[in-house]
N, C-alpha and C positions, 0 to 999 in steps of 0.2 A: 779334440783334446782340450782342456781348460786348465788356461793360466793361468794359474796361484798369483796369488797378489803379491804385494810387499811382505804382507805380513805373513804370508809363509799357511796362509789359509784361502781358500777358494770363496770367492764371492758368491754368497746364498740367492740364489732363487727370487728375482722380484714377484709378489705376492700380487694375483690379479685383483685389478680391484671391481668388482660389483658394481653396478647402477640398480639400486632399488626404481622398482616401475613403478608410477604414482597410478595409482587406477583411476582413470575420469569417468564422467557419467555414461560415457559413450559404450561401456566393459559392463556395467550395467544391466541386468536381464530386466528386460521390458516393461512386465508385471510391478518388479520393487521399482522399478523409476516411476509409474503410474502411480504406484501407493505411497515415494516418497514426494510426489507435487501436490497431491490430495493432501495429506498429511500438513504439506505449509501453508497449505489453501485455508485449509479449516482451522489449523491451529492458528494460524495469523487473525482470524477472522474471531476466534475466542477471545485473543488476546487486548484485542481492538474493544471488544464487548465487557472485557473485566478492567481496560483502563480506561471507559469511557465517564464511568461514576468516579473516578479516582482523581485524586488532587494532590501530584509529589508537589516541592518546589518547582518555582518555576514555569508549571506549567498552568499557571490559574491567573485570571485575571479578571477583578470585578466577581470573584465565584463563577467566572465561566471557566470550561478548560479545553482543547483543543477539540473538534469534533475528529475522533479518530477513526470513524464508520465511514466520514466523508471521503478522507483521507484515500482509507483504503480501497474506497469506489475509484477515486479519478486513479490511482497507483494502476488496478486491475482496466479503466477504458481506455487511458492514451495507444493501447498498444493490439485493441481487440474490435471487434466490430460495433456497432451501431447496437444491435440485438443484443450480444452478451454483455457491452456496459449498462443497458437498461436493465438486463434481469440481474443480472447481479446486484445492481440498487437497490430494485424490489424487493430480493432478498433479504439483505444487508437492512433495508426500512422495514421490514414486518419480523424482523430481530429483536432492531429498536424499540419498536410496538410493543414486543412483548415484556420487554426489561421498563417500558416508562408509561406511556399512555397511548392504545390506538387512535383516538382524537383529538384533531385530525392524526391520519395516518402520515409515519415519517417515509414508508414507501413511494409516495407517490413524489415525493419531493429530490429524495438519493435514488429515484429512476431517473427523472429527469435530469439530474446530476451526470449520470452515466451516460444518459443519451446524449447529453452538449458536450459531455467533455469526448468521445467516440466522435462525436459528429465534428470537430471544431477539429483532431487531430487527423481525421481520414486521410485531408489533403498534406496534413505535416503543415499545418499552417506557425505551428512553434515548436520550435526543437525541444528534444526530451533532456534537458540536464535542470540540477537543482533548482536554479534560479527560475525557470521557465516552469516548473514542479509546482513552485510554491508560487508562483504568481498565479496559475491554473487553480488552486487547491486558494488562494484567498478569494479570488473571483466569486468561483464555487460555491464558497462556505455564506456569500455575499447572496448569491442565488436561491439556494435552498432557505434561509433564514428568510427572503422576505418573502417566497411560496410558502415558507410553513404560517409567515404572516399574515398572507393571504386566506390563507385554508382557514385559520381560527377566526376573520373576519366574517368568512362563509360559512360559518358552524352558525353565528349568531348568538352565541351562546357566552360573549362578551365583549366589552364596549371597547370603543376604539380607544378612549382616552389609555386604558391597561394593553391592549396591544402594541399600540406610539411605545408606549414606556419599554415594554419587554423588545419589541425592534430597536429603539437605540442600544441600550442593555446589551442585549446581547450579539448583535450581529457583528459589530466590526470588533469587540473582543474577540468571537469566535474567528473569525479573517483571519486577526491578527496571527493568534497563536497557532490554530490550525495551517496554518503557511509556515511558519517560524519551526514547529515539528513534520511538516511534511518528510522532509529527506529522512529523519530516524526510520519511516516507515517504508518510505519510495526504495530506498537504497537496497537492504537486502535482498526487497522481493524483485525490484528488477534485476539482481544480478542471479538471481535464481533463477527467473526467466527467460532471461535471457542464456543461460546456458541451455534451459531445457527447450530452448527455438532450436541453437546449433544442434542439439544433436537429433531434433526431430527430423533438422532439415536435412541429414547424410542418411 
C-alpha cells in the first residue's frame, strides 16, 4: 500500500536511468577493424606524401620543411621489427622517388632509417614519449641527409663544392623541424596502435 505524501498525491515512479554502451574496437567485426588500420595506414601515408611539397607557416625553414616520410618511418619502426621498419622505408623511399627524383634513390636511405630506428629500440634502449620521438626522428633526419649526401657523391654526377652547400642547407634545418613536428604525427598513430595491439592481444 503507498503513502500519499503531504501533498495529498503519491510519489511518481523514479524513472530508470540508462547507461548508453560505448562501443570499443574490441565489438568490432574483425574484417572492418583490418580495413579500418589499412585505411589509416595508407591514408596517413597519403597525407605525408601531399604535405611533404607543402609550406604552411611555421613549418619552413631556409625553404626546407619538415621531412614528413621520415617521420612516419621512425612512428611505424620504434614499435615493429627489424624487417618491417626496413620495408616500410623502402616503400615510403620509392614513393618519394616517384613524386621528386629516383637519383639517387630516397629508398635506400628511409630503409636504413627504419632498420636503425627498429634496431636501436629492440632492446628499448629509449623510451617511446615525445621527447625521446623527436630526439629519434632529429637523429634520423641527420642520418638519412648525409646517406642521401653520400649517394650523390657516388653518382659522380656532381661536385663536392654543391654537395658541402646542399648538406649544410639542408640537413640540420630538416632535424630541426622534422623533430619539432614529429609528435603532430607520432601521437595519433601511436594511439591508434596501440589500441589495435590491445585488442589483438585478447
Amino acid at each position: 500500500m503507498k503513502i500519499p505524501s503531504f501533498s495529498g498525491k503519491s510519489k511518481p515512479p523514479e524513472r530508470k536511468k540508462f547507461r548508453t554502451r560505448q562501443k570499443s574496437l574490441a565489438d568490432w567485426h574483425p574484417g572492418w577493424l583490418r580495413v579500418a588500420d589499412w585505411s589509416i595506414i595508407v591514408g596517413s601515408v597519403f597525407l605525408c606524401l601531399l604535405l611533404l611539397p607543402t609550406r604552411f607557416p611555421g613549418t619552413e625553414l631556409l625553404r626546407i620543411g619538415p621531412n614528413w616520410l621520415l617521420i612516419w618511418v621512425v612512428a611505424w619502426s620504434v614499435k615493429r621489427s627489424v624487417w618491417s621498419g626496413t620495408l616500410a622505408g623502402i616503400i615510403l623511399g620509392l614513393l618519394q622517388d616517384a613524386m621528386t627524383s629516383p637519383e639517387p634513390s630516397h629508398a635506400i636511405t628511409l630503409g636504413f632509417v627504419g632498420f636503425l630506428t627498429a634496431l636501436i629500440q629492440k632492446p628499448r634502449f629509449i623510451q617511446e614519449d615525445f621527447i625521446s620521438i623527436a630526439l629519434i626522428v632529429f637523429v634520423m633526419a641527420i642520418v638519412a641527409e648525409t646517406g642521401f649526401g653520400l649517394l650523390l657523391k657516388l653518382s659522380g654526377d656532381r661536385s663536392t663544392d654543391f654537395i658541402w652547400a646542399y648538406y649544410q642547407r639542408v640537413t640540420l634545418a630538416s632535424a630541426i623541424l622534422s623533430s619539432l613536428w614529429a609528435p603532430v604525427l607520432y601521437y595519433p598513430l601511436n594511439v591508434w596502435w596501440e589500441k589495435m595491439k590491445l585488442v589483438n592481444s585478447h
